[in-house]
C-alpha positions in Angstrom: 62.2 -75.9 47.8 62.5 -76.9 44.2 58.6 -76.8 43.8 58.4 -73.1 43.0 61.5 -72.7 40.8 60.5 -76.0 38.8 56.9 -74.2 38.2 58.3 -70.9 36.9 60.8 -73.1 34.5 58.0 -75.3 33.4 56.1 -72.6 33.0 58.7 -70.4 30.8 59.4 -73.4 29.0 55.7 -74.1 28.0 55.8 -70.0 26.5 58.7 -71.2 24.6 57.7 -74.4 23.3 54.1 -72.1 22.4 56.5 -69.7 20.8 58.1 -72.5 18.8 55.5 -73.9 17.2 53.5 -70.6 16.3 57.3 -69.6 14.6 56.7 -73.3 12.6 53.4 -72.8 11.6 54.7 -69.4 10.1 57.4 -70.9 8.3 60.7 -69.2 7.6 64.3 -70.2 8.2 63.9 -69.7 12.2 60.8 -71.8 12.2 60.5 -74.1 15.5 63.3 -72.2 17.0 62.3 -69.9 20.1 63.6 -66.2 19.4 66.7 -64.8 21.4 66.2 -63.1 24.8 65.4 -59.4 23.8 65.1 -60.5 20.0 62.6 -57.8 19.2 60.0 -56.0 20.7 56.8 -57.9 22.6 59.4 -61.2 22.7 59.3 -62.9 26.0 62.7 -62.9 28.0 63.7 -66.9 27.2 64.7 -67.5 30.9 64.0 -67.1 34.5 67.4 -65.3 34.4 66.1 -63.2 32.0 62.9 -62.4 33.3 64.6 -61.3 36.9 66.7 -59.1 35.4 64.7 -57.4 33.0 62.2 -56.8 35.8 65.3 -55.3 37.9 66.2 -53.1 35.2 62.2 -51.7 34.4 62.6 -51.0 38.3 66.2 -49.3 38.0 64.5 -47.2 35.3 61.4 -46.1 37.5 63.3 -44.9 40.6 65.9 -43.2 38.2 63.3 -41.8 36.1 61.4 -40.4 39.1 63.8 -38.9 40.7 65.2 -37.1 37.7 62.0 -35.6 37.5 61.3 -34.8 40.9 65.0 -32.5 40.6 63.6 -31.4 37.3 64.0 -33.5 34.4 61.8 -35.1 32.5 58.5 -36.6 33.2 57.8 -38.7 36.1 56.6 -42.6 35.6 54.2 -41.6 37.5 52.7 -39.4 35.5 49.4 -41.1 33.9 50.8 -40.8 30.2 53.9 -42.8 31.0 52.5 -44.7 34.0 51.6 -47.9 31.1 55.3 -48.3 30.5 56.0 -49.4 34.5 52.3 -50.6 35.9 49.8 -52.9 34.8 46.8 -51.0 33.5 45.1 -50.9 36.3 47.3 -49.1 38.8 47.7 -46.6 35.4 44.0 -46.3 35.2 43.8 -45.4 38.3 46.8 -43.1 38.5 45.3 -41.0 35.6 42.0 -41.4 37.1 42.6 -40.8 40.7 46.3 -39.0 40.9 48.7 -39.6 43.6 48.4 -38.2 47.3 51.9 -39.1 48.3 55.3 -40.9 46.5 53.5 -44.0 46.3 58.0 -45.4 45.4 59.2 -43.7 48.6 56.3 -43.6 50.8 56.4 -39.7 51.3 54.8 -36.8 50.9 58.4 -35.0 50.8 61.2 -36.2 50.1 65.4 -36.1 50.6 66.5 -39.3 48.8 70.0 -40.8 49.1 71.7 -44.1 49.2 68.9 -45.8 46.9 69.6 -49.6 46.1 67.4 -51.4 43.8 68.3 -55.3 43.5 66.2 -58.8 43.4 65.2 -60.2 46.4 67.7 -62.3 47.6 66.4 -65.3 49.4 63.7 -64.9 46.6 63.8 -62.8 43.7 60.7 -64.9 41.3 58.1 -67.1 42.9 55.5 -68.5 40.8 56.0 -66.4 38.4 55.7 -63.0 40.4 59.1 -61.5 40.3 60.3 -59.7 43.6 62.7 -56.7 43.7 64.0 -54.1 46.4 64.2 -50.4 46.4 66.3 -50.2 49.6 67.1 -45.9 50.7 67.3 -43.4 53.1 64.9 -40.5 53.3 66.1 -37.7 55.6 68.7 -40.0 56.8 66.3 -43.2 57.5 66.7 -46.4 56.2 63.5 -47.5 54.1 62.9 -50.1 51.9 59.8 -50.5 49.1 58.9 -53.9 47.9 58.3 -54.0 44.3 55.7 -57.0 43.0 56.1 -57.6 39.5 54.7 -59.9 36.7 54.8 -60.8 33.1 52.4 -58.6 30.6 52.7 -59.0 27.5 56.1 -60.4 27.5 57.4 -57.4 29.7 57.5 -57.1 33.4 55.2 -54.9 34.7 54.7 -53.6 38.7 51.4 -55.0 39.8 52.1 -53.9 43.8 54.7 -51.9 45.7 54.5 -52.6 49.4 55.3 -50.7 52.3 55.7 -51.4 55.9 52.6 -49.8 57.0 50.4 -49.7 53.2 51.0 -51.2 49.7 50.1 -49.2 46.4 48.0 -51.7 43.8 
């Protein structure tokens, strides 16, 4: 049970200790010390803790984002010049490149969102370093859920999959 928790922290703490010693061969009065969680931008969140819940929060953003656009406002994630800040590049490359034939966050072509729930996984919210959260809803009064697949790029999470019960968008 430990195995896969141990890998992500020894995995975390090897991007710190990495961190760490580019900072000392820079110099300066921070030098060997790893920055502070959400220091600056491109820093990598300093713990698993960190990492889960800036990943829930990217996804928070996305579902919130969308559907203020779909009533509207804004532009969508999903639109293929803000699709970089939410997918790795290539689910954005192909968003631009191919578009979108149905909501690939609620699994519709129409939709009538309410009760929507985002939250980590709880039996497993990170696992090897792919970090797991929930968009649990109901469209037109049914119960859905979307699993969201995330990972570290660049020092941000970014979705890599989003799984359905009967497809998955990648």
């Amino acid at each position: 049970m430990q195995g896969w928790r141990g890998a992500g922290i020894a995995a975390l703490a090897l991007a710190l200790a990495l961190t760490a010693a580019a900072g000392a061969q820079a110099g300066g009065r921070d030098a060997g010390r790893p920055p502070a969680a959400g220091s600056g931008p491109g820093t990598t969140p300093a713990t698993e803790q960190d990492v889960t819940a800036a990943a829930e929060r990217l996804v928070e953003r996305l579902y919130r984002e969308h559907l203020d656009a779909v009533g509207g406002e804004g532009v969508s994630p999903l639109h293929p010049g803000r699709a970089g800040d939410f997918f790795i590049a290539p689910i954005a490359e192909a968003i631009a490149r191919d578009g979108l034939q149905a909501d690939p966050l609620f699994d519709a072509q129409d939709t009538d969102i309410t009760e929507l729930a985002i939250a980590l996984d709880a039996e497993q919210p990170m696992l090897r370093g792919m970090i797991t959260v929930n968009a649990d809803f109901r469209n037109f009064g049914e119960p859905r859920r979307a699993v969201l697949r995330l990972r570290l790029r660049d020092g941000e999470p970014r979705i890599i999959r989003i799984e359905h019960p009967d497809w998955h968008f990648e």
